[in-house]
N, C-alpha and C positions, 0 to 999 in steps of 0.2 A: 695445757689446754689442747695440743693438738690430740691428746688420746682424749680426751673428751669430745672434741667436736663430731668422730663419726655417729656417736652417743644421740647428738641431739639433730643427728640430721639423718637415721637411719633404724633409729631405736624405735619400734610402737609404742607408744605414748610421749615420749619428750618431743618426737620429731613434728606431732600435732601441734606443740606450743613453741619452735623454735620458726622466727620469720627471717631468711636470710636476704635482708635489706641493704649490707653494707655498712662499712665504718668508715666515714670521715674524719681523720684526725689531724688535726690541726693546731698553731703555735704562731707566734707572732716573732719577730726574725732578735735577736738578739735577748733571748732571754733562758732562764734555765730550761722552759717549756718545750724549746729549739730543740734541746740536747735530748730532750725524753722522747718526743717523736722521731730522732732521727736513728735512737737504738731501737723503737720501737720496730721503725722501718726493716732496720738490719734483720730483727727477731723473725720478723713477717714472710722478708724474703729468703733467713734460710729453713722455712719449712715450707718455699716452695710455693706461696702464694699469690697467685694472681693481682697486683698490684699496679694502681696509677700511679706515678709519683707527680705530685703538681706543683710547682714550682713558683704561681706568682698567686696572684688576688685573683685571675678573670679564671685561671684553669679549677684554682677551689672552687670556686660560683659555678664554673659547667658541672663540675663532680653532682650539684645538688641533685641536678637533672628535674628541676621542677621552673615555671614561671614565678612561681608562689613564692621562691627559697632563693637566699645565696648565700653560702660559707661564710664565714670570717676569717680571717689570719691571713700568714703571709707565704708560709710555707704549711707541707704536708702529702698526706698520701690516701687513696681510696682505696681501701680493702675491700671485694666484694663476696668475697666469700667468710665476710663476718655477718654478725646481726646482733639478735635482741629475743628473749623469751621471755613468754608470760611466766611471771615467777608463780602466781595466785595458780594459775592453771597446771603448772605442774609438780606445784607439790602437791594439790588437790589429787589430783590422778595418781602421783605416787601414796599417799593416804590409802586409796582404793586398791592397789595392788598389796601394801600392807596387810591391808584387815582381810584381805580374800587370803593371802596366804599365813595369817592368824586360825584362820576359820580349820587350817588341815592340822596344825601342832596345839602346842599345846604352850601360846602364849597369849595372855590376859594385858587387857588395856584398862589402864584406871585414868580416865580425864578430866583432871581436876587439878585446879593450882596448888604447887608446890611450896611449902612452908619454909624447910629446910630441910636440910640431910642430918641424919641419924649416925649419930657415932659412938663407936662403942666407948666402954666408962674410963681409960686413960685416953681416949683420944685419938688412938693410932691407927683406927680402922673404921671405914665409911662402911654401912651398914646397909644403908637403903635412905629412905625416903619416907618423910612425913607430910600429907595433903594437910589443905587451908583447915579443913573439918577435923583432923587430931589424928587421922589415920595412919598407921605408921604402915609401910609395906617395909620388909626386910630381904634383902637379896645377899648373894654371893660377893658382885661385881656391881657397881653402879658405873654409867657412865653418863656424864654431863654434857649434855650439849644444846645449851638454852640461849647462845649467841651475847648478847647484850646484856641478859639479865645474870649471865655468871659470877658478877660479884658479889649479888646479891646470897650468893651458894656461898662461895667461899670466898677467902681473901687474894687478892689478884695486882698486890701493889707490888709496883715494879716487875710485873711483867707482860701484863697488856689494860688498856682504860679502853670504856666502852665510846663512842661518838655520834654525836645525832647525823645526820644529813641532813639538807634543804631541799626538798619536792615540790614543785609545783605542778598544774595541772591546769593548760588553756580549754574551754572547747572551740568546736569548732565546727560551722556550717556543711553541708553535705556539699557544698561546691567546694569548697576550703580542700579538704578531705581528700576528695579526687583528684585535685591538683596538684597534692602532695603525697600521694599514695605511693610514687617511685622512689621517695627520697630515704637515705642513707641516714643513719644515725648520725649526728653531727657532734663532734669533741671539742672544742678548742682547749687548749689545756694551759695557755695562757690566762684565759678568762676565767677556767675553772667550771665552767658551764657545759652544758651538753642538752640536746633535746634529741625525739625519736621520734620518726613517722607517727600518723594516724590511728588510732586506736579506737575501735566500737565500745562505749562505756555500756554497760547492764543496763541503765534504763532507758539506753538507747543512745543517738544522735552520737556526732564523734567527739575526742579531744586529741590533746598532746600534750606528753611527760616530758617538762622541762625541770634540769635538775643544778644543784651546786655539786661540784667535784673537790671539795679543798680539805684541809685537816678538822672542818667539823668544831663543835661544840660539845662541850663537857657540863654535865651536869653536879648538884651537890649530892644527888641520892645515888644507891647503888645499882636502882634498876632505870631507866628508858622513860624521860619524859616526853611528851606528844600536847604542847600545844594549840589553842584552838587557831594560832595567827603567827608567821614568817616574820623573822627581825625584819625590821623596817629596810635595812640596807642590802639584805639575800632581798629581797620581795624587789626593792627597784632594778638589783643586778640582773635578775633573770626577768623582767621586762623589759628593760633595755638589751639585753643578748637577744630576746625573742621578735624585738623591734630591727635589730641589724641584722636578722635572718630570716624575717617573712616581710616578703613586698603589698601585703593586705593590710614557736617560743622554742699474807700468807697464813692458811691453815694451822692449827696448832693442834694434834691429836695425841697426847702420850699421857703415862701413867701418874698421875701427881706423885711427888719423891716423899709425902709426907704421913699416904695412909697406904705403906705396903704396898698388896698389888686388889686393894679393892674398890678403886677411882682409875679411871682414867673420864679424863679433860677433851672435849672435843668441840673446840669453840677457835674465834679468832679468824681471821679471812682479809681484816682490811677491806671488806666491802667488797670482795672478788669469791668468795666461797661458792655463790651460787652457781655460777655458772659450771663447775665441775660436776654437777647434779648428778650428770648419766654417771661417773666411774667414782664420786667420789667415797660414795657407803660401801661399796664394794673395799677400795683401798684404806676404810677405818679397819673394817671388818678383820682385815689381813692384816692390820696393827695390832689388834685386839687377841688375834687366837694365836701372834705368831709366826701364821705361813708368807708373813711378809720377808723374812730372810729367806725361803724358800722360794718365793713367786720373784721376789725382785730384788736379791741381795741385801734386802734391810733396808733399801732406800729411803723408804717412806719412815719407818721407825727413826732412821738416823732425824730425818730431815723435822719431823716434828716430837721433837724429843721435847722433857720440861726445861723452857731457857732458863740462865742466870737471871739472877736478881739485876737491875739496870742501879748504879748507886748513883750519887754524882759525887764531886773530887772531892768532897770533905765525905766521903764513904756513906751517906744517910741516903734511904731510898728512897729512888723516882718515883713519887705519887703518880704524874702524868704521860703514860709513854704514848708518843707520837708516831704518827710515819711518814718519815724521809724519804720518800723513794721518788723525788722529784715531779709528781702528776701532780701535787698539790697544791692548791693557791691559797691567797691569804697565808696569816701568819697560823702558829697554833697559841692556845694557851687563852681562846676568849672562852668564855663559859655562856652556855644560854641564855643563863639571867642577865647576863650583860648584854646579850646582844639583841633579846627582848626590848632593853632599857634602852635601846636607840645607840651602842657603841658599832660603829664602821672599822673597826682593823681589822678585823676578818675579809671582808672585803675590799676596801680600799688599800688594803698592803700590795704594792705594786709588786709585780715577779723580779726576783733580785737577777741582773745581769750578770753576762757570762764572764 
């Protein structure tokens, strides 16, 4: 992250869609949450970051710096040299830098939903790509990087499952707005919750993205469903976080081991991929031709290589791989359709103590 950040705060075009508002991250005092913000802290200060560290309930509430706002938790720390980017705006703008430098070589853009992959007649080589209409494009190299909808390409058990998120979206009055217009991104990682400043919606008037942070929902299909309506029990949680806050809400890039060298895979993030926007095509790029043992000792090659198989003790594989890396609330393992259905353990699983 830190060679990304001069990226999005110096770069023409990402530095238009990065707001550097600050991170408030926050935890409530005796639970695993404690422990994630407090290596987060460690991480922050040694790259040298400008940092609050706040210590009780009144120091979180000043961090908001709003009348409107005040924190939750009990401990934590105010980053201000963090924020938040329009993701819609700059991959739009990255699109535009694309097709203008399409326009001097000598590469063709076909946009149109993808069917499957084309493989040759034993199997052992990716071909190219067949569109929804029967068209087949045939290449050298393919490379896959469709985020959520990668199972739907090829098989991906036991080594990564895709996850919905919970999004919500308040509006919000133009007095609202301005009263909140200094405030920090707020985390609590206890809660699982998180919301972000003020935001101009397209047709106009303001809101605010208030979101779930936890292990997410698993669906039956292999691609990404999008309900019209939030489980019942996310929809109360992030009105009641939005109620206790307003006083008025790892990359995977490497060669699949199974078709030679004419796949490579570039999917997976955990829900953090975006933000390496500015450097992160640049470091596929240098997986892809090579000059990554050259530019950086292989680093990147090492680090997103194709993982093992995940089994468990009777040797059969992990259908559903999760992530433990402590930011997460709730339990894993509910499915959307259950939590459509009115099931709260995603939610109501209290953060297990230290």
């Amino acid at each position: 992250m830190a060679e990304a950040m001069p990226g999005w705060r110096e770069t023409p075009g990402p530095a238009s869609f990065y707001h550097e508002s600050g991170l408030l991250l926050t935890a409530e005092k005796d639970t695993t949450a404690e422990s994630y913000v407090s290596k987060s802290l460690a991480n922050v200060k040694a790259q040298r970051r400008a940092v609050k560290v706040l210590r009780d309930k009144q120091a979180i509430s000043e961090g908001m710096q709003s009348s409107l706002a005040r924190a939750t938790g009990d401990i934590g720390y105010l980053n201000r040299q963090a924020g938040w980017a329009d993701a819609a705006g700059a991959i739009g703008w990255l699109w535009e830098q694309v097709a203008a430098a399409a326009r001097t070589v000598n590469i063709r853009f076909v946009r149109k939903p993808v069917k499957r992959l084309v493989f040759s007649q034993d199997g052992k080589t990716v071909q190219g790509a067949e569109t929804g209409d029967g068209v087949q494009t045939l290449v050298d190299l393919t490379v896959l990087a469709c985020g959520a909808w990668t199972p739907a390409m090829i098989p991906l058990d036991g080594i990564a499952s895709a996850r919905g998120q919970v999004i919500g979206y308040m509006d919000l009055t133009e007095g609202e707005a301005h009263a909140l217009r200094d405030v920090p991104v707020h985390f609590n990682m206890s809660k699982g919750c998180f919301f972000f400043p003020p935001t101009r919606k397209e047709s106009g008037g303001w809101e605010t993205k208030v979101a779930r942070h936890a292990f997410g929902y698993s669906t039956k299909t292999s691609v990404p469903e999008f309900p019209d309506r939030l489980p019942p029990a996310d929809y109360n949680l992030l009105v009641d976080f939005l109620k206790s806050c307003l006083t008025s809400v790892d990359v995977q890039t490497s060669m699949h081991p199974d078709f030679g060298q004419s796949l490579y895979v570039a999917t997976g993030g955990s829900g953090h991929g975006f933000k390496f926007l500015p450097v992160l095509g640049e470091r596929l790029a240098d997986v892809l031709d090579g000059s990554d043992y050259e530019k950086n000792g292989g680093k990147w090659t090492r680090k997103w290589s194709w993982p093992s198989v995940q089994r468990d003790p009777n040797g059969s594989i992990v259908r559903e791989i999760w992530c433990f890396d402590g930011s997460r609330a709730g339990v894993p393992g509910v499915s959307l359709e259950q939590a459509l259905a009115g099931d709260e353990r995603a939610v109501t699983a209290p953060q297990s103590k230290l």
